[in-house]
C-alpha positions as CSV (number, residue, x, y, z in Angstrom):
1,X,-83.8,-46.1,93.5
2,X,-85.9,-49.3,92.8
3,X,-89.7,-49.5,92.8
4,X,-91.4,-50.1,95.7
5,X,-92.9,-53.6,95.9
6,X,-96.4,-53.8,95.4
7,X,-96.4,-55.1,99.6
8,X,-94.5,-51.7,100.4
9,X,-96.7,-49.6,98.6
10,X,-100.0,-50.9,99.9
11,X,-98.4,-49.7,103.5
12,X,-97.5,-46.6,102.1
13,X,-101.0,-46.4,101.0
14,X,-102.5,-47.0,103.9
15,X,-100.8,-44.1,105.9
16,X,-101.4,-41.8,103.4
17,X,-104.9,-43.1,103.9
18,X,-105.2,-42.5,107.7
19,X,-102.8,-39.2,107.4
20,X,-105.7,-37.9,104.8
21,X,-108.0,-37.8,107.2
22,X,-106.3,-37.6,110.6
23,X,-105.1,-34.0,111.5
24,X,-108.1,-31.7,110.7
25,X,-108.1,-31.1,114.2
26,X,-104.5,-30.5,114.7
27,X,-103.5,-34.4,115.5
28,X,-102.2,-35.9,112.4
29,X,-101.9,-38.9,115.2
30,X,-105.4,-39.5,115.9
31,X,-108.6,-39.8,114.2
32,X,-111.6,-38.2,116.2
33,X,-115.1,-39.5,115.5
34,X,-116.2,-36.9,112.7
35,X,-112.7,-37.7,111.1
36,X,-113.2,-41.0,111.6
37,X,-117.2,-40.6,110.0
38,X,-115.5,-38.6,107.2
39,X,-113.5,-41.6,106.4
40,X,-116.2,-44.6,106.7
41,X,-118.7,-42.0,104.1
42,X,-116.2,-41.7,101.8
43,X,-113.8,-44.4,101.6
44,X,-116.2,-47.0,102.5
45,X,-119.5,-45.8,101.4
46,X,-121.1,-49.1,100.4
47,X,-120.7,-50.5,103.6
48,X,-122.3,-47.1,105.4
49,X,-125.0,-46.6,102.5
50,X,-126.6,-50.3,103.4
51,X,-126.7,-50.3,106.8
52,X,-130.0,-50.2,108.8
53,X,-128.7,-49.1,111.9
54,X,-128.0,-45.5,112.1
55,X,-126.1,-45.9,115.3
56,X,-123.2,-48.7,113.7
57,X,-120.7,-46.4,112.7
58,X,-120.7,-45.3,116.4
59,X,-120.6,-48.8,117.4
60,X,-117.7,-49.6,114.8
61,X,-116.0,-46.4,116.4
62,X,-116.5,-47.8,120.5
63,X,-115.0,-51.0,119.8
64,X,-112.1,-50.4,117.9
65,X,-111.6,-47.5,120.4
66,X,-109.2,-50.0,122.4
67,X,-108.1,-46.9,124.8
68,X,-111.8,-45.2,125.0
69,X,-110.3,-41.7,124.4
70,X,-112.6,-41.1,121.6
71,X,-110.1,-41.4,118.8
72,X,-108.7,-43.5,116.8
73,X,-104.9,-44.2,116.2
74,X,-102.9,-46.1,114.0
75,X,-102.9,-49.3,115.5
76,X,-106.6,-48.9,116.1
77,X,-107.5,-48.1,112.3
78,X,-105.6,-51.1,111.4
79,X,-107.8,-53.0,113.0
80,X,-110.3,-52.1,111.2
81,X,-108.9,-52.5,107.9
82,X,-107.7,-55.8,108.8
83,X,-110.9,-57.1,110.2
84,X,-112.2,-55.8,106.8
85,X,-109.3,-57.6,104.7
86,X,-110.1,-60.7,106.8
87,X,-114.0,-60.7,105.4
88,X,-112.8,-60.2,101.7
89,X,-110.5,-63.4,102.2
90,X,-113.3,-65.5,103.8
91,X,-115.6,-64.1,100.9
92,X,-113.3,-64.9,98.4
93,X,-112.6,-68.8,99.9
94,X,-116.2,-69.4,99.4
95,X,-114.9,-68.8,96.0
96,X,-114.3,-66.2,93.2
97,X,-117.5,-66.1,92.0
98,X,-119.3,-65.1,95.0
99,X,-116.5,-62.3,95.8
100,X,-116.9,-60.6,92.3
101,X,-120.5,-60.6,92.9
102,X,-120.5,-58.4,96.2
103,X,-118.2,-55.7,94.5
């Protein structure tokens, strides 16, 4: 069996991602909002850690909740990992110096 490509395994690290913190609460389909917390403070700390609104994360959480059932899914945390990937591209096309600087 070959390698995976380098494409296959960022998907299969992506649902690893979401299946590490979905499923504390018994839905390994679903993240609720302290799952969903969990994730932001510890995979994306840098973006939590300079925010001055307290209240963002559960303004991230209501508008990527597409189906308002409190949870995210799949589909829904793809969105925000896309919307993310999409600010690193625009960052980077102002070019590569000003992207290395904001890691």
């Amino acid at each position: 069996m070959s390698s995976p490509s380098e494409t296959e395994w960022c998907v299969e690290s992506l649902v690893a991602l979401f299946q590490k913190y979905a499923g504390k609460d018994g839905n390994s389909s679903k993240l609720p909002k302290t799952e969903f917390l969990s994730f932001m403070n510890k995979e994306l700390a840098a973006f939590t850690k300079n925010r001055k609104d307290p209240g963002v994360l559960d303004h991230m959480m209501k508008k990527l909740d597409f189906n308002s059932d409190g949870q995210l899914d799949f589909q829904e945390f793809l969105n925000l990992i896309g919307g993310l990937a999409i600010a690193c591209h625009e960052s980077f096309l102002k070019g590569p110096l000003y992207f290395k600087s904001q890691k």
